[in-house]
N, C-alpha and C positions, 0 to 999 in steps of 0.2 A: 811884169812888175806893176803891182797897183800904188798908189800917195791915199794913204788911210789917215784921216784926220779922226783925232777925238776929241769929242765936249763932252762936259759935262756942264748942263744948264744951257749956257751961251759962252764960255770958256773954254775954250781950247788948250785942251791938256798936253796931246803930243802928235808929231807927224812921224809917221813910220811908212819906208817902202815896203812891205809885201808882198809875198807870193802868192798868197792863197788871204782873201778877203775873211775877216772873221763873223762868224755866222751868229745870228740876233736870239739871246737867251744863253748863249755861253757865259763864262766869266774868266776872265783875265787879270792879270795882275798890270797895271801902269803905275812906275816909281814907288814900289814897295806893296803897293796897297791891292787890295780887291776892288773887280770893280765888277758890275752885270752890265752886258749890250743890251740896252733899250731897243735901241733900231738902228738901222744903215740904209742908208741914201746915197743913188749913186747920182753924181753930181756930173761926172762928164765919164768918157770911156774908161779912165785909169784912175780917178779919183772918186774916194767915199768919202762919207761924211758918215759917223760912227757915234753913236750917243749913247754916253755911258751914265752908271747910277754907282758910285764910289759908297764904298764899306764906310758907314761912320765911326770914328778911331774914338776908342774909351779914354778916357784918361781916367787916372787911379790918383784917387786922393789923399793929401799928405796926412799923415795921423798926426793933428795938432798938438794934443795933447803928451806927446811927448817929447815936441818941441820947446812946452813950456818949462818944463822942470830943470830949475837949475842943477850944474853940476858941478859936483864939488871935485 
């Protein structure tokens, strides 16, 4: 069992035990989202350090213009 740490930046996203260490240019999903492995660092025998590049989330813009219009 490895202690797999994820950043992203200098934040620390999540710690997870695994079996099998996850390999650099894969993509995984962590709390919904995509993310690309940057790199992995092994920091001591059983612990990585895993540097991730998270999917930037669109947000969809309200159509204002039909919020103005009174209704009768």
């Amino acid at each position: 069992m490895y202690a797999v740490h994820y950043f992203e930046k200098k934040n620390l996203l999540l710690n997870q035990l695994l079996n099998q260490v996850p390999a650099q240019g894969s993509q995984i999903k962590i709390k919904g989202r995509k993310a690309n492995i940057l790199a992995v660092n092994e920091v001591a025998p059983n612990k990585y350090h895993v540097f991730v590049e998270l999917e930037v989330v669109k947000k969809q813009a309200v159509v204002s213009a039909l919020d103005k219009k009174k209704r009768r």
